[in-house]
C-alpha positions, 0 to 999 in steps of 0.5 A: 500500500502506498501512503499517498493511496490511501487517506489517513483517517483518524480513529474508528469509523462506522458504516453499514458494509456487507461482503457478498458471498455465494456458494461457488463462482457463476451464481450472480454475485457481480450483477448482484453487486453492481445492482445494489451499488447502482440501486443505491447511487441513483438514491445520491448515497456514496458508495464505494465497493471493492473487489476481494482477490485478483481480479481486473473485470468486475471492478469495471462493472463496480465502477460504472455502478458506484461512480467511484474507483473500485480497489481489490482488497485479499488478506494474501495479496494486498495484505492485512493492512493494505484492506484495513487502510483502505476499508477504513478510508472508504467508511470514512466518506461512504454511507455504504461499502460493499464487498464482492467474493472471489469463487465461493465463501469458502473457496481460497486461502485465504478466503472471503469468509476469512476477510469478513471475519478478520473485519466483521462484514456481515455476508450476504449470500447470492444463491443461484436457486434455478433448479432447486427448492427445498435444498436452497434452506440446507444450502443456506442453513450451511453457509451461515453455520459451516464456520461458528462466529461468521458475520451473516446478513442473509440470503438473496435467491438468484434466477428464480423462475416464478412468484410460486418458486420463490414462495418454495426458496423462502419457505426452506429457510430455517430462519425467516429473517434470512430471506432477503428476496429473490431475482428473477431468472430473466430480468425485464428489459427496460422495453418490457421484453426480455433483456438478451442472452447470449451465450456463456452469460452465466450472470444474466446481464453481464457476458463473459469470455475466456478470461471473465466479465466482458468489460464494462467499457466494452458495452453501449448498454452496460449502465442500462444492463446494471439499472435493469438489474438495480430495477429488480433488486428493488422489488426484493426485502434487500432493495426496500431496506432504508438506510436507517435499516442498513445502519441498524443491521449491517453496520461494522466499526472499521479501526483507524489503521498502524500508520504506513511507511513512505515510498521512496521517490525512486521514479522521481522526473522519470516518465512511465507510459501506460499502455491502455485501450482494448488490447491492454486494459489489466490494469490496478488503480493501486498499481498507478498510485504507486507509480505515482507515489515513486514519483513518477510522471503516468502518461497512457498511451494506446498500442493500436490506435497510436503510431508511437510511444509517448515520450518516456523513460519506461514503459508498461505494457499491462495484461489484456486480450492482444490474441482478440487484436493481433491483427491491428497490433502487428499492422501498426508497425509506427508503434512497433518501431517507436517500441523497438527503438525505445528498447535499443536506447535501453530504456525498461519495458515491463510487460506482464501477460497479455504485455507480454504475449504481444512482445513474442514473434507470433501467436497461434490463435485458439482454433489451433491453426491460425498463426499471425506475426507480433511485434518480435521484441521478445524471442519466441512464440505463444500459443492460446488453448482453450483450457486454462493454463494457470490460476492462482496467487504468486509471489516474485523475489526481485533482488530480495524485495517480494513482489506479490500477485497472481496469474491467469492465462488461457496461452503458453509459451515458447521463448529463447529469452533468459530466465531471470528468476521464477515466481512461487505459490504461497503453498510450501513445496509447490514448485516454480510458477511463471518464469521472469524473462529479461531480455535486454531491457525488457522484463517479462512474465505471466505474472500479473504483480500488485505492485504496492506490495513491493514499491521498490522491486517496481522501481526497479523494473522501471529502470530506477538504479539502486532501488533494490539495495535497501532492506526489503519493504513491510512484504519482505521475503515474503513466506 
């Protein structure tokens, strides 16, 4: 976390927060999320939402919804402190916080369960009930005791077929008070016919493809597809309650946070430009705080609209989707040239999965046989694979400062570039994870890396001397 990211406030807040919660991924609880911000927004209330776990797709929708700057919090990745800081400031100025789970409740160490704990949030469990009855009761029933002490709000059926099955849903509860409505299975366009529902849209409203949500930015419709879910959710008991309600119910007492340390200027008059459109779009807003904080100059820049780099002395080309815009991204050969000439005056260049993918010579598309050329900055070649290559946390050790994050890719690859180190699973014994290749100026990975955990392994990606000489930062050698 950097100083700069996130306020200091003095002593303990109070606001009503919930966490939202669901017994495994698919069953709603981004619409759900979105819907109750958006619900919430349109009534003039603050509402700030975060993200628990690694995740660049949701908070797209988050934002739209709540019309403020969504932030991930995970007891494992940002830290203990970084999610107290940043909870702690949200309260602050919000009437409203609401956190979204990763997979299920459970799922992960560590878990939501275990960040609602560590905080107190009451958790609200979205329950896709389109082919059950009684069973949602035991379901329900067993999330709120599976764990003794865990905070509860209730439960929210999902994809409910009729007024008569909903009926059923409440009817299975062993504790009335638990029943906080229900969404139907198609919601209402605002035309009165059925909203669209192309495929893989396990969520309703929001599509998805091989790495998650479609990005909100990516949809004409995409406030109109949250405001006809929020038009729903105010049918249910959840989207009656008044804000008086919610403070009587769900409010948490969030702790002033331990004062943090200071980043280091170590980027101070250097320019980092951000690479930023449709094709790489994985991008943190706490990532950009700590360039910032470093001293940085952020300057953004688009690989394929535009004919050349920015002015800069680094750059960043972040994660995205270069496989769906190969064919622009080899074709703007101004831009491959301003890169190639950036590397040769041997300026940084951090590029991390999808950054990454576009640096190599070619890709071979998902159907197996379409091959198309890169940029050629990287030796070596990518392929993209309709199973998922790698999920999970990861940490990297860069010069003794541990560096920690995550990986999410749908390719493998093939190059003849060195291996400078590789990363590993929090999990003792697990082997390698994703190799760190350095070629050149350039550093490159799989690894999707949070870079508050370790501002000065970030400085001295970006090309800062020295960066890595002082004893390791508040993450350390990671364990």
């Amino acid at each position: 976390m950097t100083a700069s990211a996130v306020p200091a406030v003095g002593g303990t807040v109070r606001c009503p927060a919930i966490a939202i919660a669901a017994p495994s991924s698919g069953q709603g609880k981004t619409t759900v999320t979105a819907a109750l911000a958006r619900l919430h927004a349109r009534q003039g209330r603050r509402v700030r939402v975060f993200k628990c776990g690694p995740d660049f797709l949701d908070p797209c929708w988050h934002e739209l919804a709540s019309g403020a700057p969504v932030h991930a919090i995970d007891l494992w990745m940002t830290g203990e402190a970084d999610a107290a800081a940043r909870l702690h400031a949200a309260a602050s100025e919000a009437d409203l916080v609401l956190v979204e789970g990763v997979m299920g409740l459970f799922d992960g160490t560590p878990s939501l369960a275990d960040l609602a704990q560590r905080f107190g949030l009451p958790v609200l469990a979205v329950v896709d009930a389109s082919a059950m009855a009684g069973t949602f009761g035991a379901l329900a029933w067993g999330l709120r005791h599976y764990r003794p002490g865990l905070p509860w709000a209730g439960v929210l059926a999902n994809r409910v077929g009729s007024e008569r099955h909903a009926g059923m849903l409440q009817g299975s509860l062993a504790d009335a008070q638990d029943w906080l409505g229900a969404l139907p299975r198609v919601v209402p366009a605002q035309d009165g016919g059925a909203a669209p529902q192309p495929a893989r849209q396990r969520a309703g409203l929001l599509p998805e493809r091989h790495l998650g949500l479609v990005a909100a930015h990516e949809l004409a419709d995409g406030l109109a597809r949250i405001d006809r879910a929020a038009d729903a959710l105010a049918q249910t008991p959840l989207g009656r309650l008044s804000i008086d309600d919610w403070r009587q119910r769900f409010s948490v007492d969030f702790d002033a946070p331990a004062p943090q340390a200071a980043v280091p200027p170590l980027l101070a008059g250097r320019t980092v430009a951000v690479a930023d459109d449709a094709a790489f779009c994985f991008i943190y807003r706490a990532n950009l705080d700590t360039l910032q904080a470093l001293g940085a100059r952020v300057v953004r820049f688009s690989p394929l609209a535009d004919a050349q780099l920015p002015d800069c002395d680094a750059v960043w080309l972040p994660g995205g989707y270069p496989e769906l815009h190969a064919g622009r991204l080899a074709a703007n050969t101004g831009m491959q040239a301003s890169l190639r000439a950036h590397v040769a005056a041997g300026r940084a260049v951090w590029a991390e999965c999808g950054g990454m993918m576009a640096l190599f010579e070619s890709i071979t598309l998902a159907d197996g046989a379409t091959r198309q050329p890169l940029w050629g900055l990287l030796p070596g070649h990518v392929a993209m694979q309709r199973r998922l290559a790698a999920l999970g946390p990861q940490q990297l050790d860069f010069g003794g400062h541990v560096l920690r994050g995550h990986t999410f890719h749908y390719s493998t690859c093939d190059s003849r570039a060195d291996v400078r180190a590789h990363t590993t699973r929090p999990e003792a014994g697990s082997g390698p994870g994703e190799a760190l290749y350095r070629h050149g100026s350039i550093h490159a990975s799989y690894f999707h890396a949070w870079f508050p955990s370790s501002p000065r392994a970030v400085a001295a990606l970006f090309g800062a001397e020295g960066a890595l000489q002082a004893e390791p930062g508040a993450h350390g050698a990671a364990a």
